[in-house]
PDB file of N, CA, C and O in Angstrom:
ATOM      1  N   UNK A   1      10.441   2.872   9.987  1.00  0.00           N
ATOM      2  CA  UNK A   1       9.665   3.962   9.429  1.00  0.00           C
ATOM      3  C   UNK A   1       8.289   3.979  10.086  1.00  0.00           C
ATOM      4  O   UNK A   1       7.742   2.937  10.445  1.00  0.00           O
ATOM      5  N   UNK A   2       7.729   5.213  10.240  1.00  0.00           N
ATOM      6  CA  UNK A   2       7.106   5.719  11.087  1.00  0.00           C
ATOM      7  C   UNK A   2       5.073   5.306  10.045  1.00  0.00           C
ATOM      8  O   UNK A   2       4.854   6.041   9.081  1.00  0.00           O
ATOM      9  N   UNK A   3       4.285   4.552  10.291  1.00  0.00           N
ATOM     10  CA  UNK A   3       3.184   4.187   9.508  1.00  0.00           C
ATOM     11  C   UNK A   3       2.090   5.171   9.424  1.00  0.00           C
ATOM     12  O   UNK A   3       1.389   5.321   8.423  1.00  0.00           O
ATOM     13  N   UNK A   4       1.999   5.707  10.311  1.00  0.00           N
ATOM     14  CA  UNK A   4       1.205   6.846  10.393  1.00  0.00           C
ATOM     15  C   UNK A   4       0.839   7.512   9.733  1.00  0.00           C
ATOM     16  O   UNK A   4       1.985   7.800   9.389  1.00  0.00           O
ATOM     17  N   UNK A   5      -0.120   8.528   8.746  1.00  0.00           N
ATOM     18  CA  UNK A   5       0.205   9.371   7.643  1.00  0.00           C
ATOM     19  C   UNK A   5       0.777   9.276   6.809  1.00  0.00           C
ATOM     20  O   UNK A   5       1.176  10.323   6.299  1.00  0.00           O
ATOM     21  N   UNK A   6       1.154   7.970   6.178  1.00  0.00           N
ATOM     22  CA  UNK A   6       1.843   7.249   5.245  1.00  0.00           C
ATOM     23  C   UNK A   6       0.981   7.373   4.333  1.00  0.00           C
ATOM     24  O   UNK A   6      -0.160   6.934   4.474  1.00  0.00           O
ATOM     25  N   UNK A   7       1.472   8.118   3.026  1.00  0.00           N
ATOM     26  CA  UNK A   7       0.870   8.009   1.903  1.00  0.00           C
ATOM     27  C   UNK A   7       1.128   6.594   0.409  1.00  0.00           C
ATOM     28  O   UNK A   7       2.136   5.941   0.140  1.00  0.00           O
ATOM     29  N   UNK A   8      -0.257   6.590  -0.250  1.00  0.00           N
ATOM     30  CA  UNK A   8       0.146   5.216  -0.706  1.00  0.00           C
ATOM     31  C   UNK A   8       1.224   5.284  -1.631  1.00  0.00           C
ATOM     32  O   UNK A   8       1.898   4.274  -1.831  1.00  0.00           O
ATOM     33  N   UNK A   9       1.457   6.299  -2.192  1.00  0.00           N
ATOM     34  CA  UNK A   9       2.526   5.908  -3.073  1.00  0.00           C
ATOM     35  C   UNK A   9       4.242   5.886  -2.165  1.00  0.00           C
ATOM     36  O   UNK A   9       5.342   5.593  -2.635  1.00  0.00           O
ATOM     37  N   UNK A  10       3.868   6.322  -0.736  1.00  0.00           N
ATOM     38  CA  UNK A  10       5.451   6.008   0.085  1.00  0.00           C
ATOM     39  C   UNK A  10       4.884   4.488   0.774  1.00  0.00           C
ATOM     40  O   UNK A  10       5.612   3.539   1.067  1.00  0.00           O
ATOM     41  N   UNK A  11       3.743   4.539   0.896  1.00  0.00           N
ATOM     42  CA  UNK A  11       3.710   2.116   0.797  1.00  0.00           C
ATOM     43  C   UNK A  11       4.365   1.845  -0.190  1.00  0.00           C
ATOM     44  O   UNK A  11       5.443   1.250  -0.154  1.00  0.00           O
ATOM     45  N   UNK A  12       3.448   2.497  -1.835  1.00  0.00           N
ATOM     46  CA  UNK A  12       3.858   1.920  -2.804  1.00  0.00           C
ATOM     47  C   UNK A  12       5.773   1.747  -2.831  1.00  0.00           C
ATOM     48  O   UNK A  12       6.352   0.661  -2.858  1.00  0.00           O
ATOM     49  N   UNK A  13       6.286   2.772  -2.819  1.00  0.00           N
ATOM     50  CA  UNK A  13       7.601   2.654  -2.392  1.00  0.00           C
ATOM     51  C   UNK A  13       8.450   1.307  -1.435  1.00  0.00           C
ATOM     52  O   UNK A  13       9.441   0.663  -1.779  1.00  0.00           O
ATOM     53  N   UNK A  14       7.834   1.226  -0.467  1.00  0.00           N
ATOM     54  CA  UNK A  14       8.633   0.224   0.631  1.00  0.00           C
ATOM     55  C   UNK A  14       8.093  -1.010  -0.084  1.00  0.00           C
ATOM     56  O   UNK A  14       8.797  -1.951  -0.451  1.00  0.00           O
ATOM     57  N   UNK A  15       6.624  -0.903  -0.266  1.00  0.00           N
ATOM     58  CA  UNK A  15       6.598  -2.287  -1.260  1.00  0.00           C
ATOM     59  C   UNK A  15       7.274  -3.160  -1.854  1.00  0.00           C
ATOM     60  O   UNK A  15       7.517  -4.363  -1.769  1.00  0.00           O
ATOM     61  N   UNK A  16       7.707  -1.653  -2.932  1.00  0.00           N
ATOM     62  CA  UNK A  16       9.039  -1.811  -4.099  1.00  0.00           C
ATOM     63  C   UNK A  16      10.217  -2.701  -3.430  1.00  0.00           C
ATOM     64  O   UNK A  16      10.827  -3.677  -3.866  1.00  0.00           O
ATOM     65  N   UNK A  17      10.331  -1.787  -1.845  1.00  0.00           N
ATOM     66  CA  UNK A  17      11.544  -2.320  -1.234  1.00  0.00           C
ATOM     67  C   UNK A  17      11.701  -3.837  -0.695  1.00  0.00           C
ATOM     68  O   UNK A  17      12.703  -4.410  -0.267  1.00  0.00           O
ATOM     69  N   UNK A  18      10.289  -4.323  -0.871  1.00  0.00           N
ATOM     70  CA  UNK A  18      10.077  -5.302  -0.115  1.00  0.00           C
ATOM     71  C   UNK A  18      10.281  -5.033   1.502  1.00  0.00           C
ATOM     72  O   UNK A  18      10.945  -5.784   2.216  1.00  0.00           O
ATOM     73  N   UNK A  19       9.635  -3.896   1.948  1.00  0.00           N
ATOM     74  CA  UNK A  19       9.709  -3.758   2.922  1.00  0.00           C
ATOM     75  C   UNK A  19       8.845  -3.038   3.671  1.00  0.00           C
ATOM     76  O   UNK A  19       8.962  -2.011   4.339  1.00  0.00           O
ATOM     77  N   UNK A  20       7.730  -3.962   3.368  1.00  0.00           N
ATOM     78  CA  UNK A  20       6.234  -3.760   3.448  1.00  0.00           C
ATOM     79  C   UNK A  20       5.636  -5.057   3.640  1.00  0.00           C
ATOM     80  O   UNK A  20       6.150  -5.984   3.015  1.00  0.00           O
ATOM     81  N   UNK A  21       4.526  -5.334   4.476  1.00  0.00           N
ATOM     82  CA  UNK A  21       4.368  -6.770   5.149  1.00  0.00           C
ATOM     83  C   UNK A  21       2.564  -6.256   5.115  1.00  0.00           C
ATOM     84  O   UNK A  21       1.991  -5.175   5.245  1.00  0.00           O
ATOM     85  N   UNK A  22       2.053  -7.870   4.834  1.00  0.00           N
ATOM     86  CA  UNK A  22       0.674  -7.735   4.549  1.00  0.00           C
ATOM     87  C   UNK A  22      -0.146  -6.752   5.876  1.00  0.00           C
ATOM     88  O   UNK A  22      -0.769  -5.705   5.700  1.00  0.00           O
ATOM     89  N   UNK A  23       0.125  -7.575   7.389  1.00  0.00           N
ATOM     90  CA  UNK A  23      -0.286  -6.653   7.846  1.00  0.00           C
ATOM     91  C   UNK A  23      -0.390  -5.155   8.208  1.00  0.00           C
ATOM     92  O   UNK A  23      -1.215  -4.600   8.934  1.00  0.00           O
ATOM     93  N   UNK A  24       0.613  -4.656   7.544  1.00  0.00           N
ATOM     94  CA  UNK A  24       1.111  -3.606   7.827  1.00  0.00           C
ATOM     95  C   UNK A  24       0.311  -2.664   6.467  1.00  0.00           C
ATOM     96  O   UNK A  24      -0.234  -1.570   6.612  1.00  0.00           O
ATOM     97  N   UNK A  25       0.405  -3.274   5.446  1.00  0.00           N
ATOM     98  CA  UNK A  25      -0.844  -2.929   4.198  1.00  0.00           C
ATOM     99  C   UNK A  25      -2.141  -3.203   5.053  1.00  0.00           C
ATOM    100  O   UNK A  25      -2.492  -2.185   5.649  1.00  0.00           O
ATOM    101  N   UNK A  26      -2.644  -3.885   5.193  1.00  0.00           N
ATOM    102  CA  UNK A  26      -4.219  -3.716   6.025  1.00  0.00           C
ATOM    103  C   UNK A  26      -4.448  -2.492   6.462  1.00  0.00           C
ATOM    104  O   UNK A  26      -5.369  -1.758   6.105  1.00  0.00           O
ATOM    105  N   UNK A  27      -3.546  -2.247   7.298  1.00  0.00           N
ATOM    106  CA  UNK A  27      -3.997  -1.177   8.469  1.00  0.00           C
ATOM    107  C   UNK A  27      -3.580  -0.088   7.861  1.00  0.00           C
ATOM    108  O   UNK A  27      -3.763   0.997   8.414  1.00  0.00           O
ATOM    109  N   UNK A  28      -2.986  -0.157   6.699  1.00  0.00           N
ATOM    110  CA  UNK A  28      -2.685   1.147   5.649  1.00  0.00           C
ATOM    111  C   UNK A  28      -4.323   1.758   5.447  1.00  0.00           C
ATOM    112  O   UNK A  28      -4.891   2.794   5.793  1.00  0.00           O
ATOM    113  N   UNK A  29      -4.802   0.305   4.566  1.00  0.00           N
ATOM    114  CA  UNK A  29      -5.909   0.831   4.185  1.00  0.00           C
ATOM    115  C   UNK A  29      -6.874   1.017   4.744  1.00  0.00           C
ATOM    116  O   UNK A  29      -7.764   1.616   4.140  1.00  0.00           O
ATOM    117  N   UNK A  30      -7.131   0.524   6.319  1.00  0.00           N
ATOM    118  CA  UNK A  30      -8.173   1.088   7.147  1.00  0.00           C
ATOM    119  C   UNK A  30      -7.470   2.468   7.369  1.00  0.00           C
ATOM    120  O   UNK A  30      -8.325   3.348   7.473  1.00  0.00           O
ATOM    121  N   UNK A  31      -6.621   2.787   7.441  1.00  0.00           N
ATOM    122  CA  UNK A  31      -6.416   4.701   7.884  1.00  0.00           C
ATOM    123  C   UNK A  31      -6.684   5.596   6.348  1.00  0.00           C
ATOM    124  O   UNK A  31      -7.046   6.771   6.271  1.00  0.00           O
ATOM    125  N   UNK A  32      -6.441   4.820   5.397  1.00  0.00           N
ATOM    126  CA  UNK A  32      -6.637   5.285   4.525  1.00  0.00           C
ATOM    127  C   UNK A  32      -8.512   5.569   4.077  1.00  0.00           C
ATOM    128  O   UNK A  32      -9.113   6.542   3.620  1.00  0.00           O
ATOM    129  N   UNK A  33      -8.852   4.460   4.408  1.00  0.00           N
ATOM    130  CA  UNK A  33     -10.472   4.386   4.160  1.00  0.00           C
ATOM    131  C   UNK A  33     -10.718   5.488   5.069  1.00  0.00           C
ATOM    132  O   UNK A  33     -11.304   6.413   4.507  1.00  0.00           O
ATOM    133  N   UNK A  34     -10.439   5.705   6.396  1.00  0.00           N
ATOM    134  CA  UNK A  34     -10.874   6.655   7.303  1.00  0.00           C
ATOM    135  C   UNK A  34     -10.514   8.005   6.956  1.00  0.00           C
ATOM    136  O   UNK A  34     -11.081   8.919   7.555  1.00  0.00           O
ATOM    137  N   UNK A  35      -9.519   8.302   5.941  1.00  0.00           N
ATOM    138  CA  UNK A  35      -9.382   9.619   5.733  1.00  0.00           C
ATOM    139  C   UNK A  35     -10.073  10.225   4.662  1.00  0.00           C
ATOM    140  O   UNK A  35      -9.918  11.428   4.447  1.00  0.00           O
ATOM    141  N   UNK A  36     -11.117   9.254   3.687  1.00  0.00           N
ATOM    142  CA  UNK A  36     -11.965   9.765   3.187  1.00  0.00           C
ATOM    143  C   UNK A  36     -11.833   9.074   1.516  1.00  0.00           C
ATOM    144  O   UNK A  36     -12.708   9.233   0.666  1.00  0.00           O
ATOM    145  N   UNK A  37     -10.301   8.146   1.254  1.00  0.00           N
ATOM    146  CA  UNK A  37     -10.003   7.950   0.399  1.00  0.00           C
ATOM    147  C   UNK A  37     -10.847   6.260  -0.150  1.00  0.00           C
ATOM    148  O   UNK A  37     -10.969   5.331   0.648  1.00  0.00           O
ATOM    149  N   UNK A  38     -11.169   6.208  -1.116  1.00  0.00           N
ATOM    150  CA  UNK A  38     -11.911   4.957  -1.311  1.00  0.00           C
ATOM    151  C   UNK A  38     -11.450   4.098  -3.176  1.00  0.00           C
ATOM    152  O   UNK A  38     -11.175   4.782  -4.163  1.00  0.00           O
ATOM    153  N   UNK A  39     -11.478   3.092  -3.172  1.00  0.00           N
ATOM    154  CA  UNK A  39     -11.520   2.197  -4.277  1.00  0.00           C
ATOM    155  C   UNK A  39     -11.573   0.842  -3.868  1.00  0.00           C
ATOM    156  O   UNK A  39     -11.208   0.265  -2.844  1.00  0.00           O
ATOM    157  N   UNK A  40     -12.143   0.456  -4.972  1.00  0.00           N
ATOM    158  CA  UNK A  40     -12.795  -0.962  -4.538  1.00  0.00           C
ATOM    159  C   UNK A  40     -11.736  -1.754  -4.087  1.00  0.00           C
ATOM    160  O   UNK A  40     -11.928  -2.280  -2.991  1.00  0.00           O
ATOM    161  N   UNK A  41     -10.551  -2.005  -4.698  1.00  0.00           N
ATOM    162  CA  UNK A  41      -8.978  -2.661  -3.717  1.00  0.00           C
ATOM    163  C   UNK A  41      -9.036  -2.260  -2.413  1.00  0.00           C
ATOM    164  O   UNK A  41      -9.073  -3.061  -1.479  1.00  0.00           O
ATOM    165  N   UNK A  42      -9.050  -0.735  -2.250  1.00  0.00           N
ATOM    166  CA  UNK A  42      -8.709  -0.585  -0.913  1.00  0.00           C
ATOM    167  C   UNK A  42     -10.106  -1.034   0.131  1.00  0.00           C
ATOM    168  O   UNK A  42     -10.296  -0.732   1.309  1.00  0.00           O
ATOM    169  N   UNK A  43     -10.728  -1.635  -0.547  1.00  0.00           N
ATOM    170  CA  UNK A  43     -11.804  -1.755   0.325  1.00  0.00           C
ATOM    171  C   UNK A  43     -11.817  -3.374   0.340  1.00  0.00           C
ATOM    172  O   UNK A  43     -12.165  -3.803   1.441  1.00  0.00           O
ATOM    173  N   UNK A  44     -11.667  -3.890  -0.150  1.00  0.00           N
ATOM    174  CA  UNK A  44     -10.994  -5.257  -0.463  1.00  0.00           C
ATOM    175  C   UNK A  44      -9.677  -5.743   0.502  1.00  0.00           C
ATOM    176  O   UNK A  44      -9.647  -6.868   0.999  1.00  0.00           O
ATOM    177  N   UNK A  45      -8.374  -4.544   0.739  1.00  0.00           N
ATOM    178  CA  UNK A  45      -7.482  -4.907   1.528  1.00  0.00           C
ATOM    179  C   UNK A  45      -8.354  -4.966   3.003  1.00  0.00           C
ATOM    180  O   UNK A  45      -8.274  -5.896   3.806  1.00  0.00           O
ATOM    181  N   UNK A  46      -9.166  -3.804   3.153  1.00  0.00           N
ATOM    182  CA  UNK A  46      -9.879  -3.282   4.664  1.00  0.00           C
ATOM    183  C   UNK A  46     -10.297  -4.812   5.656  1.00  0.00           C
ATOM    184  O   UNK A  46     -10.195  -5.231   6.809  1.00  0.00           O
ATOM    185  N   UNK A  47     -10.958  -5.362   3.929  1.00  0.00           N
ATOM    186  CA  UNK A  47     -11.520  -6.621   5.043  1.00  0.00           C
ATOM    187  C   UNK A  47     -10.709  -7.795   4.818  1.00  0.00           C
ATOM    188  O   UNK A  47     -11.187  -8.919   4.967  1.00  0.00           O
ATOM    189  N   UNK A  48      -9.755  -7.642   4.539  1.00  0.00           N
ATOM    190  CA  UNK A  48      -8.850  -9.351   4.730  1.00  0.00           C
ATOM    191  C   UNK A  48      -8.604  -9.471   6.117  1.00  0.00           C
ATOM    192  O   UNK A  48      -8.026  -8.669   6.851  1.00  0.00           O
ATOM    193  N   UNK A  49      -9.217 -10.792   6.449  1.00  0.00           N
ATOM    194  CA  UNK A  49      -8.788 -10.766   8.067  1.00  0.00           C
ATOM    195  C   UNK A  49      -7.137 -12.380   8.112  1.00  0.00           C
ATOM    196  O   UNK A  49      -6.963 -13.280   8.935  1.00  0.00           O
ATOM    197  N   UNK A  50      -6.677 -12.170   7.384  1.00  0.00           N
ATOM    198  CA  UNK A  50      -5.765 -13.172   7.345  1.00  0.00           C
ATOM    199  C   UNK A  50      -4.704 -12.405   6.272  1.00  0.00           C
ATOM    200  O   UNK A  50      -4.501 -13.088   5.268  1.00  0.00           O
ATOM    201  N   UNK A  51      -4.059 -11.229   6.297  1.00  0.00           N
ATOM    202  CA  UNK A  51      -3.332 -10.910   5.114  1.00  0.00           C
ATOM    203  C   UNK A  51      -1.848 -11.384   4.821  1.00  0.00           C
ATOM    204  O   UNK A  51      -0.762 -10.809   4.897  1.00  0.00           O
ATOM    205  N   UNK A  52      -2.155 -12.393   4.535  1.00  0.00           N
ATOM    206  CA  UNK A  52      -1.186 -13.013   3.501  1.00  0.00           C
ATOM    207  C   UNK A  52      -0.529 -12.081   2.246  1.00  0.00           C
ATOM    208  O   UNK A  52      -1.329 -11.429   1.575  1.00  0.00           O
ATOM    209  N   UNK A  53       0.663 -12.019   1.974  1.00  0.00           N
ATOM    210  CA  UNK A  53       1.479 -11.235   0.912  1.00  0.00           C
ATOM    211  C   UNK A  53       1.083 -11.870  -0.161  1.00  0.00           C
ATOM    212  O   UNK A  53       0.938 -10.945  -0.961  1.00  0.00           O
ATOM    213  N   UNK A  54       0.805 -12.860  -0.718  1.00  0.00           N
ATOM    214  CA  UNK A  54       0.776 -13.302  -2.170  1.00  0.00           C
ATOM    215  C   UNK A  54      -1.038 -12.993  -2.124  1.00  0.00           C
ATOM    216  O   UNK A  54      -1.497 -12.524  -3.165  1.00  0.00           O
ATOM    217  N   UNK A  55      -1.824 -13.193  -1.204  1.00  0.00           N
ATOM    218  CA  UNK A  55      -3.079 -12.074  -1.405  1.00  0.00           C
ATOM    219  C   UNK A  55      -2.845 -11.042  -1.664  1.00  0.00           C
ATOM    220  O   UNK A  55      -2.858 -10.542  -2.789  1.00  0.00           O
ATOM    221  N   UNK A  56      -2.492 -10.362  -0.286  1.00  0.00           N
ATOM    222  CA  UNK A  56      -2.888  -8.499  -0.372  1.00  0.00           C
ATOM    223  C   UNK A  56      -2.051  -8.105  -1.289  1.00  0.00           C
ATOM    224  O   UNK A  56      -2.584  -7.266  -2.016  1.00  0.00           O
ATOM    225  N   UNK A  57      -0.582  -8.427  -1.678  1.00  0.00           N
ATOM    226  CA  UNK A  57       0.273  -8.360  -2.215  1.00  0.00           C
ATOM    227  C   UNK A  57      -0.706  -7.504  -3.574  1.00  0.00           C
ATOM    228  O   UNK A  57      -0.907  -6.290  -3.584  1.00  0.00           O
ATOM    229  N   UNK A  58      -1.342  -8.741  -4.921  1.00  0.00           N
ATOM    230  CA  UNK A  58      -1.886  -8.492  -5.809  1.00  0.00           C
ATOM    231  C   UNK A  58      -2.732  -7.519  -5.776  1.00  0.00           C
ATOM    232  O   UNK A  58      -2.799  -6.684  -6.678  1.00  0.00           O
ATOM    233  N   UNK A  59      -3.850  -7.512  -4.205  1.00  0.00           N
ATOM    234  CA  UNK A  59      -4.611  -6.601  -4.035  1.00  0.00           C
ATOM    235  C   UNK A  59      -3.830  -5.264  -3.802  1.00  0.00           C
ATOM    236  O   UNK A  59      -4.454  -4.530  -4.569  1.00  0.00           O
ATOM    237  N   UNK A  60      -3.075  -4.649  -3.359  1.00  0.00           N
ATOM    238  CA  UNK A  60      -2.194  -3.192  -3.164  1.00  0.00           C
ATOM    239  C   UNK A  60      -1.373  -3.225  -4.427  1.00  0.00           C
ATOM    240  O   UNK A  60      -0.522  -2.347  -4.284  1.00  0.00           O
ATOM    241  N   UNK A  61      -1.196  -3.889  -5.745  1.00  0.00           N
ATOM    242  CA  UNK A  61      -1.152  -3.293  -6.561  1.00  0.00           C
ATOM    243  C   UNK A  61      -2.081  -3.143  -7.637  1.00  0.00           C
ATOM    244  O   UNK A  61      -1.566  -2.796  -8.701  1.00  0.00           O
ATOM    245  N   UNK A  62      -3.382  -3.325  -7.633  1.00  0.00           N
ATOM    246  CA  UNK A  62      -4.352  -2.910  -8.270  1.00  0.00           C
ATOM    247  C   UNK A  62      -4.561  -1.494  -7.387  1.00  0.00           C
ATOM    248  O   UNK A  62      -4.779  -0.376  -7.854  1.00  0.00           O
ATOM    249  N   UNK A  63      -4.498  -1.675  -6.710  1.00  0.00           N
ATOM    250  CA  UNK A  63      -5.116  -0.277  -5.553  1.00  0.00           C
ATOM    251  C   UNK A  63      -4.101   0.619  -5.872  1.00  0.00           C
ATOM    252  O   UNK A  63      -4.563   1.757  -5.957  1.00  0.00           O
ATOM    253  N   UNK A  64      -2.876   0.564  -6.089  1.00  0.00           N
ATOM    254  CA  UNK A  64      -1.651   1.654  -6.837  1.00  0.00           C
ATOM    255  C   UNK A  64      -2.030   1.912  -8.046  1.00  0.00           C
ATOM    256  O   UNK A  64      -1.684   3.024  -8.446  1.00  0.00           O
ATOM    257  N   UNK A  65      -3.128   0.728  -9.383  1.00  0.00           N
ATOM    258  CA  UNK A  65      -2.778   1.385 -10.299  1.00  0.00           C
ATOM    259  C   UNK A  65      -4.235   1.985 -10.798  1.00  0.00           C
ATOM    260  O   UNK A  65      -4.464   2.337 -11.955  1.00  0.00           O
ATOM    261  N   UNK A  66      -5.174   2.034  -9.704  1.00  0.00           N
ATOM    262  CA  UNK A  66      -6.765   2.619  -9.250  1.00  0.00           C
ATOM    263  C   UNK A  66      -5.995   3.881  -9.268  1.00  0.00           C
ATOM    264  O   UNK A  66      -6.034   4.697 -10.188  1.00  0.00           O
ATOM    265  N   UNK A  67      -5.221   3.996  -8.082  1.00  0.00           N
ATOM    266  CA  UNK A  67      -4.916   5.330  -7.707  1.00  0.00           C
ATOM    267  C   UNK A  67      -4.040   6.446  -9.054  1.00  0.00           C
ATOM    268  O   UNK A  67      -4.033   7.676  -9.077  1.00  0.00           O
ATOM    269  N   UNK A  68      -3.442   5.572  -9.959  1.00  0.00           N
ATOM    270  CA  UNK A  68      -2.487   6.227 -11.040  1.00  0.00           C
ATOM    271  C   UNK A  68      -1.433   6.503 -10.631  1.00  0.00           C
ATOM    272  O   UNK A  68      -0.824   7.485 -11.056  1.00  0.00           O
ATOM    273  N   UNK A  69      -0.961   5.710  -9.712  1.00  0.00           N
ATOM    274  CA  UNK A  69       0.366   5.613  -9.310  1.00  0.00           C
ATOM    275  C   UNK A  69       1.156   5.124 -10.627  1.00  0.00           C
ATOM    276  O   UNK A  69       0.621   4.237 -11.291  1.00  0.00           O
ATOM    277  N   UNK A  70       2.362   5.632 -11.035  1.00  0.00           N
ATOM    278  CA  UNK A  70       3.378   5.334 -12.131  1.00  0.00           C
ATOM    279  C   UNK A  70       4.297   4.165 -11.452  1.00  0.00           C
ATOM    280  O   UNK A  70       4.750   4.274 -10.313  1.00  0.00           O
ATOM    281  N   UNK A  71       4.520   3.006 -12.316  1.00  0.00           N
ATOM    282  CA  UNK A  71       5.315   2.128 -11.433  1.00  0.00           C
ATOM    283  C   UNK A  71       6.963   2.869 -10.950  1.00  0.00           C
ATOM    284  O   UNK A  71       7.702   3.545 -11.665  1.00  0.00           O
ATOM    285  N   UNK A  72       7.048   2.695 -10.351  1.00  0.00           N
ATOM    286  CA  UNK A  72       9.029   2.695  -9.633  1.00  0.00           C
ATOM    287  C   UNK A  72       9.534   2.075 -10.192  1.00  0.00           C
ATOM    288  O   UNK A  72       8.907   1.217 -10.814  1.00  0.00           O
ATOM    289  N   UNK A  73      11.347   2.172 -10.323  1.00  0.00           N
ATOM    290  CA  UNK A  73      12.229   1.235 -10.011  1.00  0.00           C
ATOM    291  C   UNK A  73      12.375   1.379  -8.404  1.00  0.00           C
ATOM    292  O   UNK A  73      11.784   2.034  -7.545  1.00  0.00           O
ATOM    293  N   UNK A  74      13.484   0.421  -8.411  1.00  0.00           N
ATOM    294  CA  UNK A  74      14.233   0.386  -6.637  1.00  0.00           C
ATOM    295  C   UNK A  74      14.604   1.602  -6.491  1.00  0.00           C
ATOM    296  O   UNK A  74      14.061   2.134  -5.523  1.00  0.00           O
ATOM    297  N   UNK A  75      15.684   2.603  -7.361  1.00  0.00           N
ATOM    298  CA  UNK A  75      16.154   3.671  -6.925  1.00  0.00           C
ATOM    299  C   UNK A  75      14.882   4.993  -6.602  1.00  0.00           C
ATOM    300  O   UNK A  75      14.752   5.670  -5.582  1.00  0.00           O
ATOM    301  N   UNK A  76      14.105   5.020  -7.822  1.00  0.00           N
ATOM    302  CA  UNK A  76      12.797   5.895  -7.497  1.00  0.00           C
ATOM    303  C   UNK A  76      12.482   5.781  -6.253  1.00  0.00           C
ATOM    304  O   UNK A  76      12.684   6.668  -5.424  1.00  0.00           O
ATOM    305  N   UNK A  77      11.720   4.170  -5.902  1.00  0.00           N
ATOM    306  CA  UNK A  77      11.321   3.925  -4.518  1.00  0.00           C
ATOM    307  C   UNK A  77      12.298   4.716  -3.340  1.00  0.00           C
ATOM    308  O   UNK A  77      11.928   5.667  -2.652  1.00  0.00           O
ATOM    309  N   UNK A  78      13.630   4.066  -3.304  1.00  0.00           N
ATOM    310  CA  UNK A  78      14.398   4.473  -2.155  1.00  0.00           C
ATOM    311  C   UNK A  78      15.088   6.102  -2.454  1.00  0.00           C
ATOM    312  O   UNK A  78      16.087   6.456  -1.828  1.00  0.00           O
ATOM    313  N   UNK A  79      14.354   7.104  -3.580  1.00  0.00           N
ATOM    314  CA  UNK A  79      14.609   8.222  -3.224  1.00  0.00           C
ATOM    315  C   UNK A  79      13.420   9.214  -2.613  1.00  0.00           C
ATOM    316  O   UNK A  79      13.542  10.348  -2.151  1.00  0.00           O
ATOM    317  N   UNK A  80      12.361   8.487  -2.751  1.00  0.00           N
ATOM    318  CA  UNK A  80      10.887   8.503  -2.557  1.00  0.00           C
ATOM    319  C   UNK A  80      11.469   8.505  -0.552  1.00  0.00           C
ATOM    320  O   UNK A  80      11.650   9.462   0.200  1.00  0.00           O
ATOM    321  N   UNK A  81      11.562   7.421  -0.373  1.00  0.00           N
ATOM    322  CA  UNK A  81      11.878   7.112   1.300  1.00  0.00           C
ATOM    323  C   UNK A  81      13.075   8.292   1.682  1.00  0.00           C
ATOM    324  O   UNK A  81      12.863   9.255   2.420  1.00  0.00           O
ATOM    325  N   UNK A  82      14.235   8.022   1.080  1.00  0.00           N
ATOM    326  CA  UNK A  82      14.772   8.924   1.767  1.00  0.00           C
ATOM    327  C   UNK A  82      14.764  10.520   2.407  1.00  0.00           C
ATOM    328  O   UNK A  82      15.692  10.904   3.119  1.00  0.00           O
TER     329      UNK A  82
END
């Protein structure tokens, strides 16, 4: 899947899937910070320079529930992706 223009609740999704990797959340939230969007998590993921999953992990779901993201199940998530 293509990272680019990835919105957080289709992270939040692959997340779900476990198929979402710390670094790959980082650089979420630097494109995200750059498009104008801000909360203190996502500004928190911006500067981890070592992103570890059981870090950023906790940090990208405070930043889902900043944003008012509704939690998923698996099927939500993977109808979200498809």
């Amino acid at each position: 899947m293509l990272f680019k223009n990835m919105s957080p609740k289709e992270a939040y999704a692959l997340y779900i899937l476990n198929d979402l990797y710390g670094e790959q959340i980082v650089k979420l939230a630097n494109q995200w910070i750059l498009t104008g969007l801000f909360t203190d998590s996502l500004n928190d993921l911006c500067w981890e320079k070592e992103p570890e999953m059981y870090i950023v992990g906790s940090i990208f779901e405070n930043l889902v529930k900043e944003l008012n993201n509704s939690p998923l199940t698996r099927i939500e998530a993977t109808n979200l992706i498809i």
